[in-house]
C-alpha positions as CSV (number, residue, x, y, z in Angstrom):
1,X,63.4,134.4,145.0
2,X,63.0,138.2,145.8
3,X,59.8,140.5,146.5
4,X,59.2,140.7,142.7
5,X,59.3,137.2,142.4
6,X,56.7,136.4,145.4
7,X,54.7,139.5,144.0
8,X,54.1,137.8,140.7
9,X,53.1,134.7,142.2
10,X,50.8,136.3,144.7
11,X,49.4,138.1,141.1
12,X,49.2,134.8,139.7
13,X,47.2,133.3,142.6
14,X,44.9,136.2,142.8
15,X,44.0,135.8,138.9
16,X,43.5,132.2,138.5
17,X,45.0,130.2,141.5
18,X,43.7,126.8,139.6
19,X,44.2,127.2,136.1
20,X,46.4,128.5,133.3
21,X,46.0,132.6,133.1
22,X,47.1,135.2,131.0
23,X,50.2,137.1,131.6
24,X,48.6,140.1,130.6
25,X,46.1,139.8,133.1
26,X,48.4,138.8,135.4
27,X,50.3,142.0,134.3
28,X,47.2,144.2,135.5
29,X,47.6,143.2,138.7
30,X,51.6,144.0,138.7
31,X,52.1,146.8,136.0
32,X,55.7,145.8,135.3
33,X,57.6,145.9,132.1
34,X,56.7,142.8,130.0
35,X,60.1,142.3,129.1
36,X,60.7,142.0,132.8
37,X,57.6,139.8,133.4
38,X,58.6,137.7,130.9
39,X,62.4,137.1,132.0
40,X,61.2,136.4,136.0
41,X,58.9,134.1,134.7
42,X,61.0,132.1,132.5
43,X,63.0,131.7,135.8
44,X,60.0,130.7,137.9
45,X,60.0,127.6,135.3
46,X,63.2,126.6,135.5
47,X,62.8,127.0,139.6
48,X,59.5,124.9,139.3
49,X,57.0,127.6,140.8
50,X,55.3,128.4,137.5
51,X,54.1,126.4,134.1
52,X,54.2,128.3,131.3
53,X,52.9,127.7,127.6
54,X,54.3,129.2,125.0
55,X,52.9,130.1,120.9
56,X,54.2,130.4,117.7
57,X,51.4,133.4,117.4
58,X,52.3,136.6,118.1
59,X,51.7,137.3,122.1
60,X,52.2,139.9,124.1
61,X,55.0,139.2,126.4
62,X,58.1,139.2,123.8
63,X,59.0,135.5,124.4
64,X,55.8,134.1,123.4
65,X,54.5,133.3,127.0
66,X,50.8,133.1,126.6
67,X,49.5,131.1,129.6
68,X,51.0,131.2,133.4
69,X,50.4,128.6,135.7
70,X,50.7,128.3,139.4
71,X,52.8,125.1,140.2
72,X,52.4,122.9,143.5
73,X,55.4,124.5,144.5
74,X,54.1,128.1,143.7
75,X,51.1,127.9,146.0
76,X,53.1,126.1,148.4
77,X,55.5,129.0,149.0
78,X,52.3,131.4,149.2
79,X,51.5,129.4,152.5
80,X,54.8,128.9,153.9
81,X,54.8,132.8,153.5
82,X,52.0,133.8,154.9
């Protein structure tokens, strides 16, 4: 995990700590590329820090993220961080 990493889940905390959140508002916070965003967080799934959900719909991050969710393991790094 690198700075961008931690930075998305600090975003992600400071949107919705408890429940599922919109990467576009989580994408206020960070004003990154959504292709970008997109990728890191697909990679935060696999590592278990993030839930995402995904839509048929059209969304706007490119690989039809269209909730983010801050995993056990996400808010547990926040601390161990701090």
């Amino acid at each position: 995990m690198d700075d961008i990493d931690f930075k998305i889940i600090e975003a992600i905390n400071t949107v919705s700590p408890k429940s599922f959140v919109s990467p576009v508002k989580v994408n206020e916070v960070l004003k990154l590329d959504a292709n970008q965003l997109g990728t890191r967080l697909m990679l935060l799934k696999k590592s278990g820090y993030v839930d995402i959900m995904t839509s048929e719909y059209p969304s706007s991050l490119p690989n039809a993220i269209s909730k983010v969710y801050l995993t056990e393991l996400g808010r547990k790094t926040l601390t161990d961080k701090k």
